[in-house]
C-alpha positions as CSV (number, residue, x, y, z in Angstrom):
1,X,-26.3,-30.8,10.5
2,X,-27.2,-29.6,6.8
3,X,-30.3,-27.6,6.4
4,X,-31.6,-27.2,2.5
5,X,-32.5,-23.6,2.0
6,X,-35.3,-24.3,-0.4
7,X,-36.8,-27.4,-2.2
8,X,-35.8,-27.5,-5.8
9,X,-39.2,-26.3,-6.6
10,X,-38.9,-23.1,-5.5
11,X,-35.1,-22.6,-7.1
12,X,-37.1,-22.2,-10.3
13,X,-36.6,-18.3,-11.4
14,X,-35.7,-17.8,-8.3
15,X,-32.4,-15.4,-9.8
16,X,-34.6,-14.0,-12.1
17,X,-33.5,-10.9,-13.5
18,X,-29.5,-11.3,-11.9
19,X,-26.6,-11.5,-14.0
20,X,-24.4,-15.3,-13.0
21,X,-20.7,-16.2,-13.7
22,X,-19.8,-19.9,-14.4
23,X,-16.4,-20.9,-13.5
24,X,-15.3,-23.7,-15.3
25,X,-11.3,-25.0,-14.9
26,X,-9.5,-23.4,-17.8
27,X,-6.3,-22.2,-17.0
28,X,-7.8,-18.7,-17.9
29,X,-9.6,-18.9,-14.7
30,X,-6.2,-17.4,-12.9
31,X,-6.4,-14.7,-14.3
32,X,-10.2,-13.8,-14.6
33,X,-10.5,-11.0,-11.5
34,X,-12.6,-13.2,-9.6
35,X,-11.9,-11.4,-6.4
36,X,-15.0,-8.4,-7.1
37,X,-18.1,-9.9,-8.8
38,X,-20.1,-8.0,-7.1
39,X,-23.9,-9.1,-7.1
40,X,-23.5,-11.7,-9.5
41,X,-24.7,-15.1,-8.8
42,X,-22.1,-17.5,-9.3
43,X,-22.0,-21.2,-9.8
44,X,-18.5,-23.0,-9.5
45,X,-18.3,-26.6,-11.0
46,X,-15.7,-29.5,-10.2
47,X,-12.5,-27.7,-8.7
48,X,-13.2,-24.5,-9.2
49,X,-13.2,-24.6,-5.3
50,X,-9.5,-24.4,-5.6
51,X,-9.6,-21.3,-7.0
52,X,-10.4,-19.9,-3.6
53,X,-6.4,-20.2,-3.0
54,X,-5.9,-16.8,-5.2
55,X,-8.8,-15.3,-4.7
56,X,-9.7,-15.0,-1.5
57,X,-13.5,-13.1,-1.7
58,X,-14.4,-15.4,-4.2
59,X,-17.9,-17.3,-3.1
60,X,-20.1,-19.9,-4.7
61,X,-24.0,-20.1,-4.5
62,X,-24.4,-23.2,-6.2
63,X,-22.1,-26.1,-7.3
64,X,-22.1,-29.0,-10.0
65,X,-20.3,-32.3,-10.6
66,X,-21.6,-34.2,-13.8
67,X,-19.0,-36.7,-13.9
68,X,-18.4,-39.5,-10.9
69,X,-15.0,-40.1,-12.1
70,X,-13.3,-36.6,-10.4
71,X,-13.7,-38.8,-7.3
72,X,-10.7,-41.0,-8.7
73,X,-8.3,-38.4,-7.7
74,X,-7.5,-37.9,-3.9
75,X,-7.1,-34.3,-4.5
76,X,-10.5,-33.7,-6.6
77,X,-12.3,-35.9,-3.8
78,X,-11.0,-33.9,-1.3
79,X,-12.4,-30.8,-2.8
80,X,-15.8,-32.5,-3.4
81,X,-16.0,-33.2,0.1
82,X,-14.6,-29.5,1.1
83,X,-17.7,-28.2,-1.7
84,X,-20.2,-30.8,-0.3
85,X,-19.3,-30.2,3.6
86,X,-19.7,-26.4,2.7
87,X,-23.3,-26.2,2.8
88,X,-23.4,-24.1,-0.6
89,X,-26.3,-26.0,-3.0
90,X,-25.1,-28.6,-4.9
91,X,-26.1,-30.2,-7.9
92,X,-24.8,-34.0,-8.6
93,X,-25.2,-36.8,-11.3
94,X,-27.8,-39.1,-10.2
95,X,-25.1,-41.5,-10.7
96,X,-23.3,-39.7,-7.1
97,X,-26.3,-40.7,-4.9
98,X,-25.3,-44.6,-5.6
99,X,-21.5,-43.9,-4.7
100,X,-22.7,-42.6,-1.1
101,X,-20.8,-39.9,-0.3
102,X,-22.9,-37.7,0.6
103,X,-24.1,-37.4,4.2
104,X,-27.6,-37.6,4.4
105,X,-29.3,-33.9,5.1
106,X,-26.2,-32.6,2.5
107,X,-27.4,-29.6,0.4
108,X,-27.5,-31.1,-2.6
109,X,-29.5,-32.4,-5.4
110,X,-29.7,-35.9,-7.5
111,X,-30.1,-34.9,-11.1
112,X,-30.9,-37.7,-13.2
113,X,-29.1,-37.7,-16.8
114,X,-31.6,-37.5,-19.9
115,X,-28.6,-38.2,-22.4
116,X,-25.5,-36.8,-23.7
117,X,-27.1,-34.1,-26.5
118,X,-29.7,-31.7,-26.0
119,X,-30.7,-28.9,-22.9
120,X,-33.5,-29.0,-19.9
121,X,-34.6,-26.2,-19.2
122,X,-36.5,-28.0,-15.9
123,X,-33.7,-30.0,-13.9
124,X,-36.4,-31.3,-12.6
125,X,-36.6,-33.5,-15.2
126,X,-33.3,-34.0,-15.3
127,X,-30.2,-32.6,-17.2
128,X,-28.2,-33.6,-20.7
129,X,-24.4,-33.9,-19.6
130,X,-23.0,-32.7,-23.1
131,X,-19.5,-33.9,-21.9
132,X,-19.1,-31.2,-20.1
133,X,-19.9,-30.1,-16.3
134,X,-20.3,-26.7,-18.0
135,X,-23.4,-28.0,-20.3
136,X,-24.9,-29.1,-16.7
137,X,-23.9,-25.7,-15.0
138,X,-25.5,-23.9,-17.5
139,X,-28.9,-25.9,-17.5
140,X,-28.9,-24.9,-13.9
141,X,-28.5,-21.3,-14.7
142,X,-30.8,-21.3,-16.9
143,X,-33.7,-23.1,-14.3
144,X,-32.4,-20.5,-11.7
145,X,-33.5,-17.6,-14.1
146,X,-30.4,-16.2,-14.6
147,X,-31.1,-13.3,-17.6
148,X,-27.3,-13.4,-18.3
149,X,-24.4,-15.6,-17.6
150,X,-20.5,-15.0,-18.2
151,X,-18.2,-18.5,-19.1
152,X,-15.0,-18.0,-16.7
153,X,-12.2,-21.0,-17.9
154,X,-14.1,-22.1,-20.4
155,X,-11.1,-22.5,-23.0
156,X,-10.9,-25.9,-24.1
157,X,-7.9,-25.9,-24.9
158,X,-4.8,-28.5,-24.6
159,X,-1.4,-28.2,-24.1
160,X,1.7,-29.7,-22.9
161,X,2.2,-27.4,-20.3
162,X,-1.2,-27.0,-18.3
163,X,-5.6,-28.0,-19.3
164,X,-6.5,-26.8,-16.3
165,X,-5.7,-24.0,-14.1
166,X,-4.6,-26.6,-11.4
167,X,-1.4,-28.9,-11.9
168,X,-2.2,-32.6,-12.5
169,X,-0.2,-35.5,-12.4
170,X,-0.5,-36.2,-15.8
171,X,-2.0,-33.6,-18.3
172,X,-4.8,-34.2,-20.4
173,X,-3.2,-33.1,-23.8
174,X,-6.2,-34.3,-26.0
175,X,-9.9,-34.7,-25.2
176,X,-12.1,-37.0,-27.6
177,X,-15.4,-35.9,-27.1
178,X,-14.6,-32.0,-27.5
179,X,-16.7,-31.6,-30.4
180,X,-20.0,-32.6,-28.2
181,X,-18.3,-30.1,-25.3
182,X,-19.0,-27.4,-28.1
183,X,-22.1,-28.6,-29.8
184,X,-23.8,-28.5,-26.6
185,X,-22.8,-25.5,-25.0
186,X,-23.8,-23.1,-28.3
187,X,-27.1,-25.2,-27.8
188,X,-27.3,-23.8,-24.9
189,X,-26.8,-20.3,-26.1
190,X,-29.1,-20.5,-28.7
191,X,-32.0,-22.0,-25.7
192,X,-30.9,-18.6,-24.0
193,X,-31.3,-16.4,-26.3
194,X,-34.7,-17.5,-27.8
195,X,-35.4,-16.9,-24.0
196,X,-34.0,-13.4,-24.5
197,X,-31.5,-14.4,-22.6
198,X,-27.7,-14.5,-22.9
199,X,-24.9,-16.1,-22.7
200,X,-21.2,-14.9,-22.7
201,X,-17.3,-16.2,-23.3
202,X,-14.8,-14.4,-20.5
203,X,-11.9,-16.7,-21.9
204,X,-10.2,-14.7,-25.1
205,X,-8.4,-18.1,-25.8
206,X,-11.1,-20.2,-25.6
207,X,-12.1,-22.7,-28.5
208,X,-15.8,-21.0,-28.6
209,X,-14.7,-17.1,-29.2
210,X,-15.6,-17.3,-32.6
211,X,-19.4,-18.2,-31.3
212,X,-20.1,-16.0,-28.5
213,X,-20.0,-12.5,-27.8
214,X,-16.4,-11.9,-25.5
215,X,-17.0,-10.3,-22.1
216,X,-14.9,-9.7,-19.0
217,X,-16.5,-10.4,-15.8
């Protein structure tokens, strides 16, 4: 039985004044000290669950999946259902609610997309996905109240030998639509920080160094 902590109303500034870490699924991720965060809030996103494997006092408080296609893989549905079975908040694609595979009661939320390019600040609304579960993880951050939020794995890069801190099948080498990924994402920091708000990059390697302000978690 699933019981939702709070309506999405009342998540609104509700981690006002806290510090967050989003964990995206750069390789960089391994090697990020995710084992002591402290008091941070922290908001995991597709298979950052897995993570959980090496660090084993790493907890999430909310969750996000933008894209209904990490359900193609048995090992990435596996994990969705491991995230979703949890209990810990979860934020989903409208797009998920159609699929059903969620239980009903599940701790989530149906977040309708507004378009690829732009930011909510009120999920309510809905969300722009940005090509990226990160753009969505961080429009969540920023409706939680967050005042300051570190990017863990966000490195966007490609290689032959590993996109992602998990192994895959076959490795994405190249990815299209990595241009919006960026566009988006310092959109985001620019929201923030007319906010007063802030936004930091915990990956050294990572495509969007030369935008943000570096900071280890």
């Amino acid at each position: 039985m699933f019981t939702k902590h709070s309506n999405i109303v009342e998540l609104k500034n509700i981690c006002k004044g806290k510090k967050g870490v989003i964990i995206a699924n750069g390789p960089s991720a391994l090697q990020a000290g995710l084992n002591d965060l402290g008091d941070a809030v922290v908001i995991g996103m597709n298979a950052s669950w897995l993570l959980r494997d090496q660090y084993s006092r790493l907890k999430f408080d909310y969750y996000c999946f933008s894209d209904v296609r990490f359900l193609q893989s048995e090992k990435k549905r596996m994990c969705f259902d491991s995230v979703v079975n949890s209990g810990v908040r979860t934020f989903l694609r409208a797009e998920f609610k159609d699929l059903s595979v969620v239980d009903p009661g599940a701790n989530v939320d149906f977040i309708k997309s507004l378009g690829k390019t732009g930011f909510s600040k009120d999920i309510r609304e809905g969300f722009f996905f940005g090509n990226s579960t990160t753009v969505m993880a961080l429009q969540v951050a920023y409706y939680l109240g967050l005042d300051e939020v570190c990017l863990v794995g966000v490195d966007m890069q490609y290689s032959q030998n590993q996109a992602r801190f998990y192994s895959e099948s076959e490795v994405q080498l190249e990815d299209s639509t990595l241009s919006s990924q960026m566009h988006n994402i310092i959109l985001a920091k620019k929201v923030f920080e007319e906010a007063g708000r802030k936004i930091y990059i915990s990956s050294a390697r990572s495509l969007l160094r030369p935008y943000f302000e570096f900071k280890l978690v």
